[in-house]
Structure formats: C-alpha cells, structure tokens
py3Dmol code that shows the C-alpha trace and the ligand (Angstrom):
import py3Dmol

protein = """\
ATOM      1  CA  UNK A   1       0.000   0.000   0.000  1.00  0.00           C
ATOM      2  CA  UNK A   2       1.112   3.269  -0.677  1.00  0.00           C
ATOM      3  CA  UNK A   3       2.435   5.450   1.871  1.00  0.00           C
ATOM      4  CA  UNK A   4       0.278   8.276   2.885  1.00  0.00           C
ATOM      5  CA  UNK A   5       2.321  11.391   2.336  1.00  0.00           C
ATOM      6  CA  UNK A   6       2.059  14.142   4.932  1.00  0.00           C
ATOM      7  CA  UNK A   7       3.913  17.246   5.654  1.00  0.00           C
ATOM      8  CA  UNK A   8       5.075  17.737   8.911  1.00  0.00           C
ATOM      9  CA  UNK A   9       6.701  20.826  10.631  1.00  0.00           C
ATOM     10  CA  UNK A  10      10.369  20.661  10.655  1.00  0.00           C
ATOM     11  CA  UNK A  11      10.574  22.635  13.741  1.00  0.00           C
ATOM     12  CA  UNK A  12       7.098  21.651  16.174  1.00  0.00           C
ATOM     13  CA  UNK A  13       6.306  18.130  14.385  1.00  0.00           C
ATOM     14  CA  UNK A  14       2.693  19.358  13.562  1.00  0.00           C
ATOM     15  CA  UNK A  15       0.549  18.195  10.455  1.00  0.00           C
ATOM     16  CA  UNK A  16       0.938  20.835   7.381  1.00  0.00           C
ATOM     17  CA  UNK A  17      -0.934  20.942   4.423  1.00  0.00           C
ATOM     18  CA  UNK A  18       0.480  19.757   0.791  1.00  0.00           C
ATOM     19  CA  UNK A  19       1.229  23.036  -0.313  1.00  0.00           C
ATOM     20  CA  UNK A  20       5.293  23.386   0.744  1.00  0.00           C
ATOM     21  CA  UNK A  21       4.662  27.371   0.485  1.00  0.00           C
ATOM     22  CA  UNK A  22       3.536  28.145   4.035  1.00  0.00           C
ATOM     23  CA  UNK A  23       4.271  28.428   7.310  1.00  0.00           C
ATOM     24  CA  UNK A  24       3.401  26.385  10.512  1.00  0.00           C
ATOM     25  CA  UNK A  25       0.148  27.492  11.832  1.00  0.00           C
ATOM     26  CA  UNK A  26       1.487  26.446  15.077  1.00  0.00           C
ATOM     27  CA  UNK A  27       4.973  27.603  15.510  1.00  0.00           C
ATOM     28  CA  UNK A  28       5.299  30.004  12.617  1.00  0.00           C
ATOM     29  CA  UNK A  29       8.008  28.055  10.840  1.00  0.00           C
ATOM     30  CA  UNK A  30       8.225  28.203   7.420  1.00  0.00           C
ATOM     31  CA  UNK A  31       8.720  24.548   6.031  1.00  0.00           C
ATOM     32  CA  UNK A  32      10.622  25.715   3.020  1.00  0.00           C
ATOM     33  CA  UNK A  33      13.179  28.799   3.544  1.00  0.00           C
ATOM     34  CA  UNK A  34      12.921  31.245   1.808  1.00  0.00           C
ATOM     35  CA  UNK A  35      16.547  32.293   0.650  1.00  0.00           C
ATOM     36  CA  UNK A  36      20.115  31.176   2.781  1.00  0.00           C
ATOM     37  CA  UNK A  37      19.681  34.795   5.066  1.00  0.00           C
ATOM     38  CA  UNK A  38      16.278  33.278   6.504  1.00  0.00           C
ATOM     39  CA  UNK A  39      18.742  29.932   6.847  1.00  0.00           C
ATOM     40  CA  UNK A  40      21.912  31.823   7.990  1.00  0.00           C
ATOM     41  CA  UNK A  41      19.435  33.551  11.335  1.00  0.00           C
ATOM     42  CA  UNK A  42      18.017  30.228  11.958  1.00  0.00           C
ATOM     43  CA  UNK A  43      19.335  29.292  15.442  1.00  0.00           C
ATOM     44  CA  UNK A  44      22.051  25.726  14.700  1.00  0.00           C
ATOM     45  CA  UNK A  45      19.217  23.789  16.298  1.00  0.00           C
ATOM     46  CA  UNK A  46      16.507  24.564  14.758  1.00  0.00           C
ATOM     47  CA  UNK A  47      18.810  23.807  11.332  1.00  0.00           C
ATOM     48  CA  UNK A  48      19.697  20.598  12.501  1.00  0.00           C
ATOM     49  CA  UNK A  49      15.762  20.029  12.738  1.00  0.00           C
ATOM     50  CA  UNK A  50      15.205  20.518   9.098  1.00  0.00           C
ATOM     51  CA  UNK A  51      18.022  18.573   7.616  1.00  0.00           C
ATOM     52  CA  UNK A  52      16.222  15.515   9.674  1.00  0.00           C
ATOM     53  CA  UNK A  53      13.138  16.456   8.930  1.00  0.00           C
ATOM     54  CA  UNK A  54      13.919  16.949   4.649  1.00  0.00           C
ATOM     55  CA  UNK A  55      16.275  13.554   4.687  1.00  0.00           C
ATOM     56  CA  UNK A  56      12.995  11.712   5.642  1.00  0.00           C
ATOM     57  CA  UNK A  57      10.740  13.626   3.443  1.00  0.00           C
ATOM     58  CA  UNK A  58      12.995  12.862   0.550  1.00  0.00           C
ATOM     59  CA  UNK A  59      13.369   8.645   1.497  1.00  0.00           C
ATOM     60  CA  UNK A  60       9.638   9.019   0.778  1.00  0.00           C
ATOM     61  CA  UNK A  61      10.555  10.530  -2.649  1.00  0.00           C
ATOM     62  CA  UNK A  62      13.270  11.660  -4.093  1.00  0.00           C
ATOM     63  CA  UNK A  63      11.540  13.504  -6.570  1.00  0.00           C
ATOM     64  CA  UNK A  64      10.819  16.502  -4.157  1.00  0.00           C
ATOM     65  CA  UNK A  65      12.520  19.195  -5.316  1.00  0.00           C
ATOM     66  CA  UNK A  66      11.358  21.877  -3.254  1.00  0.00           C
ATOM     67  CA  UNK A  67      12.631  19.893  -0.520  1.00  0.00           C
ATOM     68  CA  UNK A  68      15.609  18.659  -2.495  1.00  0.00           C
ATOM     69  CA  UNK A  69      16.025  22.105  -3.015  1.00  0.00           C
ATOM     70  CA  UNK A  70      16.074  23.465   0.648  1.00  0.00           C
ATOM     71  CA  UNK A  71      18.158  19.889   1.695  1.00  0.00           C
ATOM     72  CA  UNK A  72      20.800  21.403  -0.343  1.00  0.00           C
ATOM     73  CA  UNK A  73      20.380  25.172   0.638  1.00  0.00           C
ATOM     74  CA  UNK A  74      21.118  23.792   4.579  1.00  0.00           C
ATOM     75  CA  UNK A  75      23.929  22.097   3.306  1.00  0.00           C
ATOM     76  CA  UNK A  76      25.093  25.439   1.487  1.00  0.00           C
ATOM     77  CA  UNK A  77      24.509  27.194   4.596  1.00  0.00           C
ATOM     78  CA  UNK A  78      26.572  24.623   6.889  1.00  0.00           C
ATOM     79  CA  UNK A  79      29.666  24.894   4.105  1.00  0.00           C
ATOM     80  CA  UNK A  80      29.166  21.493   3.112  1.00  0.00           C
ATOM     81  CA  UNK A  81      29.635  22.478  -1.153  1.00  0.00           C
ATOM     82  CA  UNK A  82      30.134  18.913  -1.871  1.00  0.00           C
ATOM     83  CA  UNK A  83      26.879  17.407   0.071  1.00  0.00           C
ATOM     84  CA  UNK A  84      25.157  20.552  -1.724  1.00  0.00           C
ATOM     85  CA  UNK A  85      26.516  19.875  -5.143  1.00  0.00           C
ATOM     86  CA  UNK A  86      25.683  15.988  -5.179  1.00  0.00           C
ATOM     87  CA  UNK A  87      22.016  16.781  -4.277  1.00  0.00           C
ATOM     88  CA  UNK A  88      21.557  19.367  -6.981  1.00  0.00           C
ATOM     89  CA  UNK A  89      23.476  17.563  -9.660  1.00  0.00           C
ATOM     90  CA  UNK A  90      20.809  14.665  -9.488  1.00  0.00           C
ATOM     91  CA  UNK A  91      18.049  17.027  -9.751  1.00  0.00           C
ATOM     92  CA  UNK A  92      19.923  18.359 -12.695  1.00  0.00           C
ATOM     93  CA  UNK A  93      20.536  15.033 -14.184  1.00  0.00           C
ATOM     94  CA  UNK A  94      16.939  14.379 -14.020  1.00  0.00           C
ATOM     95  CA  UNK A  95      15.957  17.166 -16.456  1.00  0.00           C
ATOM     96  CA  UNK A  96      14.923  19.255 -13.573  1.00  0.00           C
ATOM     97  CA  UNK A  97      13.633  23.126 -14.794  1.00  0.00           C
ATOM     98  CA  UNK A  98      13.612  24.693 -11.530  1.00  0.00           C
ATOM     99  CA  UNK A  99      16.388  27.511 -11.978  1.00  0.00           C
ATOM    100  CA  UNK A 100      16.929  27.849  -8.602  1.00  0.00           C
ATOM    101  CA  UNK A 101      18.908  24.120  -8.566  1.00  0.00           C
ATOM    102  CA  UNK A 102      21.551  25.452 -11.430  1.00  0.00           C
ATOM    103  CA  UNK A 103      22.042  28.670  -9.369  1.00  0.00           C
ATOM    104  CA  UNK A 104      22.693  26.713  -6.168  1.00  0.00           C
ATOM    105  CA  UNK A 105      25.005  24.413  -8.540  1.00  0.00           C
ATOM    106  CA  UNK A 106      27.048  27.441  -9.126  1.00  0.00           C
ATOM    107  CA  UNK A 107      27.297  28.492  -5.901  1.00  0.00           C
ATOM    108  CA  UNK A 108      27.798  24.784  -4.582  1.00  0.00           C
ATOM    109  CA  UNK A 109      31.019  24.606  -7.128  1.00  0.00           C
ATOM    110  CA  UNK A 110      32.578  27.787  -5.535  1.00  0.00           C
ATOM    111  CA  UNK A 111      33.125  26.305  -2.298  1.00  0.00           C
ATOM    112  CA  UNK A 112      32.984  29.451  -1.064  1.00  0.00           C
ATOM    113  CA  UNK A 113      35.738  30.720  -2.428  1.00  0.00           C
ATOM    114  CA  UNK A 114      36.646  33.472  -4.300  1.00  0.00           C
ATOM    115  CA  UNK A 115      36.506  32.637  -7.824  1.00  0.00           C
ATOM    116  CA  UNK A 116      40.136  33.690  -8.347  1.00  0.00           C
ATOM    117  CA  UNK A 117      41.044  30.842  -6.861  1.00  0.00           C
ATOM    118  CA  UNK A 118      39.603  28.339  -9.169  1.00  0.00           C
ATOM    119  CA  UNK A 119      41.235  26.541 -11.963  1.00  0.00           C
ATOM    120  CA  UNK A 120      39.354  27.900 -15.546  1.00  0.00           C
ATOM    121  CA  UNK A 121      37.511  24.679 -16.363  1.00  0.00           C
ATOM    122  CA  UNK A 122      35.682  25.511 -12.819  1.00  0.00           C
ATOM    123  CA  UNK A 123      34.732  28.973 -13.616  1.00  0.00           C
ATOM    124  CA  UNK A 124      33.893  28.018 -16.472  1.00  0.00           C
ATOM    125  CA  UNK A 125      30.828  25.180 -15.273  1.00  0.00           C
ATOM    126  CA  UNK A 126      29.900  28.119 -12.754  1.00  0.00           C
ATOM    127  CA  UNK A 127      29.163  30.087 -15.636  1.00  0.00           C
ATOM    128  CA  UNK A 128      26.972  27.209 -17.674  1.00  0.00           C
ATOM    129  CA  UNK A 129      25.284  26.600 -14.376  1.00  0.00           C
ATOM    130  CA  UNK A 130      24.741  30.082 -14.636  1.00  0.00           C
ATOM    131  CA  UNK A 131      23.186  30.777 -17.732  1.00  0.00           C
ATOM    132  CA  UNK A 132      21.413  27.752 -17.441  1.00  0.00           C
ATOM    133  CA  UNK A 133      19.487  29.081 -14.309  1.00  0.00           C
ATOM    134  CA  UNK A 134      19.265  32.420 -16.526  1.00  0.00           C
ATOM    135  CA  UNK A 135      17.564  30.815 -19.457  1.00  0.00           C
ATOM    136  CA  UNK A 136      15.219  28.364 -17.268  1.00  0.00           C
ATOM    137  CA  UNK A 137      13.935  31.797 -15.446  1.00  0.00           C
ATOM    138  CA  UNK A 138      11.905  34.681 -16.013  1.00  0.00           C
ATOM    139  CA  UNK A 139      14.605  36.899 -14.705  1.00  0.00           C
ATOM    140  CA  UNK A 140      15.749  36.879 -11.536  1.00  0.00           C
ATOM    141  CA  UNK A 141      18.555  39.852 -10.115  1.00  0.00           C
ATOM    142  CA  UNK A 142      21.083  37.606  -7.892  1.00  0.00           C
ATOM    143  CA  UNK A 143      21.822  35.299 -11.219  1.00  0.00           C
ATOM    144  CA  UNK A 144      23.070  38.560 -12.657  1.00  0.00           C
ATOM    145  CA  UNK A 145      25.026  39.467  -9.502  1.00  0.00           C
ATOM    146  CA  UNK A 146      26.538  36.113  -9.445  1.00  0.00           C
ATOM    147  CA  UNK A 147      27.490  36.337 -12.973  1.00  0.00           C
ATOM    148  CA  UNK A 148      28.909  39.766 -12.021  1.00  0.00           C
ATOM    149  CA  UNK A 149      30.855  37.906  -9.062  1.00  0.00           C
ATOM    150  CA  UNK A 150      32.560  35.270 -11.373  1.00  0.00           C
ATOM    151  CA  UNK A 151      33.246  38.891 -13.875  1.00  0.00           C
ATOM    152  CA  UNK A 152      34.990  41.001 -11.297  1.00  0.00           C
ATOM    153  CA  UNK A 153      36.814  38.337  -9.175  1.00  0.00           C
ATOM    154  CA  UNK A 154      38.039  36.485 -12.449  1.00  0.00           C
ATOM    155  CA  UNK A 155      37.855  38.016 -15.251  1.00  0.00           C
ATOM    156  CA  UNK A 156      38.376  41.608 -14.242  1.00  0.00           C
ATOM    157  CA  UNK A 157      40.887  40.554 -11.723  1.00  0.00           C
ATOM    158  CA  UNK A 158      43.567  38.633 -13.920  1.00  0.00           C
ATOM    159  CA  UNK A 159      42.742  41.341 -16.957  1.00  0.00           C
ATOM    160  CA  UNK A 160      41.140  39.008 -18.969  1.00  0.00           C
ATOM    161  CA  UNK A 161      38.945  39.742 -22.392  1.00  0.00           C
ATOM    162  CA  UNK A 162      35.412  39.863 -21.458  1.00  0.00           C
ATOM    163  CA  UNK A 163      33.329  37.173 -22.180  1.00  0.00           C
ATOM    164  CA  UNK A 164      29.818  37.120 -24.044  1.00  0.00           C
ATOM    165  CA  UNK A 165      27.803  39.447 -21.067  1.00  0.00           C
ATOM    166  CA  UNK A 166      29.943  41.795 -20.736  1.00  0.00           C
ATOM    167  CA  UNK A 167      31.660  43.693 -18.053  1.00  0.00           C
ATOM    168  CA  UNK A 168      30.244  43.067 -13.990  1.00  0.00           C
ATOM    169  CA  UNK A 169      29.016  46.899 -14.128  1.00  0.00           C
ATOM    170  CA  UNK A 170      26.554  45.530 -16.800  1.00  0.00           C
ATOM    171  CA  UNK A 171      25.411  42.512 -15.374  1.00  0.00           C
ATOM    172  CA  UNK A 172      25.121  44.848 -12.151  1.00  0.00           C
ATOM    173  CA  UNK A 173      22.997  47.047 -13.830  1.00  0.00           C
ATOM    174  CA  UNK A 174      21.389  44.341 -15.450  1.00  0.00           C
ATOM    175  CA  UNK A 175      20.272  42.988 -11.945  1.00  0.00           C
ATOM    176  CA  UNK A 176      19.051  46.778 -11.279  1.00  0.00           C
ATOM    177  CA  UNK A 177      16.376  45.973 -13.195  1.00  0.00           C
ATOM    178  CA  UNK A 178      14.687  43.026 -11.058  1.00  0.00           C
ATOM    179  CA  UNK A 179      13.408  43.303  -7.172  1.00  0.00           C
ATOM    180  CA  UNK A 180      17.018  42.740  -4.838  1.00  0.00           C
ATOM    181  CA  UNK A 181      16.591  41.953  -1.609  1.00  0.00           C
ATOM    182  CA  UNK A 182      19.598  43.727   0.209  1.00  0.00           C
ATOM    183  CA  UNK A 183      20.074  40.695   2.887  1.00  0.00           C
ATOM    184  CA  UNK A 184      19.970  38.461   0.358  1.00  0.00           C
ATOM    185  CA  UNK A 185      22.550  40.129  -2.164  1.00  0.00           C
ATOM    186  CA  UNK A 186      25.073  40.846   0.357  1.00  0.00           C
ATOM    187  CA  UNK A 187      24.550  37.173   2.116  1.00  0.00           C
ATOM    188  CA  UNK A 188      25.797  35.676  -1.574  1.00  0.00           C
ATOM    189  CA  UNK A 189      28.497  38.000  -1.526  1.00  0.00           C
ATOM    190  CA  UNK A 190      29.572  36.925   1.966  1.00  0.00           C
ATOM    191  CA  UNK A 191      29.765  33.232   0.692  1.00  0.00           C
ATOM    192  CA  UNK A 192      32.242  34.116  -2.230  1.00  0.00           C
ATOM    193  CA  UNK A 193      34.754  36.181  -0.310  1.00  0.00           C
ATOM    194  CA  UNK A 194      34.479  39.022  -2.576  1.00  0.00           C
ATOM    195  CA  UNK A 195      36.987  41.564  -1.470  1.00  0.00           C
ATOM    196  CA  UNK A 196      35.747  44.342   0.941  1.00  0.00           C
ATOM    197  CA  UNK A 197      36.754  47.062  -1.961  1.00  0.00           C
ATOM    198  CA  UNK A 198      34.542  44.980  -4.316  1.00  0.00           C
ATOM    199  CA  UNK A 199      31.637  44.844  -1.823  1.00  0.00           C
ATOM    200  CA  UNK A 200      31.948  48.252  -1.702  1.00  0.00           C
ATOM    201  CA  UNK A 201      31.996  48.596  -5.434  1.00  0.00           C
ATOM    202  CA  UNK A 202      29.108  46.380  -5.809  1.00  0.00           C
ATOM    203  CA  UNK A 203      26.442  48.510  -3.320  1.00  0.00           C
ATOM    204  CA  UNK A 204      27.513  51.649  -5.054  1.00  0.00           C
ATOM    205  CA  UNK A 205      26.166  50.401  -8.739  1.00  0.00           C
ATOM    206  CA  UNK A 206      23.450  48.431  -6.970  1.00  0.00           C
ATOM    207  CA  UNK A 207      19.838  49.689  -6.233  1.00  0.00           C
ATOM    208  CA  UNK A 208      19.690  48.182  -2.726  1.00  0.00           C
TER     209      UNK A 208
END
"""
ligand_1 = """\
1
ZN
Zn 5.636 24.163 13.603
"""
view = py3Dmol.view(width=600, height=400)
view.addModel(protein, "pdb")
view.setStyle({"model": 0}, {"cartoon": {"style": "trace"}})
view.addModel(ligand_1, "xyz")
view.setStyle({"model": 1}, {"stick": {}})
view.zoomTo()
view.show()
C-alpha cells in the first residue's frame, strides 16, 4: 500500500498541508526557507531540525525538489559544497527546470571561495550553471550578480577579455532591473569572499 504522504513541521512536528509554500500554523516556521539569510538567522538547532526532517521527506521521494532544493540550501549554509553539489546535480541530471537548482550548482562549485582561486575549467561550469538558471527563469537579479561575481573576481581581476555578457558593471545594472533583496545580495556575496573594496563597489552600482 502506498504510503500516505504528509507534511510535517520541521521545527514543532505538527501536520501541514500539501502546499510546501507556508508556514506552521502552530509555531510560525516556514517549512521551506525562503533564501540562505532566513537559513543563515536560523538558530544551529533549529537547522539541525530541518536537515532531519527533509532527509525523511525525501526517502519518501526523491523527486521533491522543493525539498531537495532546501536539503541542499542547509547544506550550502553549513559549508558542506560537496553534500550541496551531489544533491543538486541529481536534480539536474533528471531534467529538472527549476532555476533555482543550477544557481545553487554554481554556488555549490565555488566552495565558497573566491573565484580567483579556481582553476578555468571551474569557472567556467559556474558560468553554464549560470546561464542555465538564466535561461530556465523569467529573470531573476542575484543570477546577474553572481554572474557579475565570477566577472569582477576572475575576469576583471587577472585582466582578462570579457566574455559574451559583458563587463560586472553591466550585469550589475542588469540585476538593477529586477526586485534585490539587500540581505539576500550581500549574504551571496559573503559566501564568495568578494573583497571588501569589491563589496563596496558592488552597493555603489546596486539599487539596494
Ligand atoms: Zn511548527
């Protein structure tokens, strides 16, 4: 017989409804976060609640990837890039559309680490992960920012042509264009290491 799927709060244990998009009636949890700052203030506890409570959700299918999805954001969140990566790159390999699993990719593969650091053929899947998560959305500001990350810490940095894009002030101003979420922006930029003169550099062209 098939199991009876049901939803339960990863922080109080109560009964939630199918829809993944809410939050706990009881405790006010949300069962999916909503970005990696809403992980990042989430007290270590409470975090170690919802990787339990998504492992189980996803032995009863793997297919989940909202939960998939937020397995690998607590993973991104706890520095584990590799734990991260391998959960995404299934999703991936299953022909999943959901942009939000090549932008975590691409963030995954930086280890957070400055993208400097990496050897080319690294930057270079960043940037397909990229562009994938570009072309499977209907626009969305922090894939622009990233792509501006990857321009300014390794193109810009070892004086390299541009690539098809164009220069990080573009893609900056490109990003202009969609709703930013200030938290959000600079938590990415916290993961990568950019370089306190480049933070600085990347709030001055921003609109947040
Ligand atoms: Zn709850």
């Amino acid at each position: 017989m098939a199991k009876i799927m049901v939803n339960t709060c990863p922080n109080c244990g109560a009964n939630l409804a199918v829809d993944l998009d809410q939050i706990c009636e009881f405790c006010g949890t949300a069962y999916i976060p909503k970005n990696l700052v809403s992980l990042a203030k989430m007290d270590s506890q409470t975090k170690h609640k919802y990787i339990t409570s998504y492992k189980e959700r996803l032995e009863d299918n793997k297919e989940n990837i909202p939960v998939a999805v937020s397995l690998a954001m607590c993973h991104i969140d706890a520095q584990n890039y590799e734990f991260a990566f391998e959960i995404l790159r299934k999703l991936a390999e299953n022909n999943c559309s959901d942009p939000n699993v090549f932008y975590y990719m691409a963030l995954a593969m930086l280890e957070g680490k400055k993208p400097r650091v990496l050897r080319m053929d690294k930057v270079r899947k960043v940037e397909s992960y990229l562009n994938s998560a570009q072309v499977l959305s209907s626009g969305n500001g922090l894939y622009y920012i990233m792509q501006a990350v990857i321009k300014r810490d390794y193109y810009e940095y070892y004086l390299f042509n541009m690539h098809p894009g164009g220069s990080s002030r573009t893609l900056l101003e490109t990003a202009n264009n969609f709703n930013l979420d200030a938290e959000e922006v600079h938590q990415i930029i916290k993961i990568v290491k950019l370089d306190e003169s480049d933070q600085r550099y990347f709030d001055s062209v921003l609109a947040i």
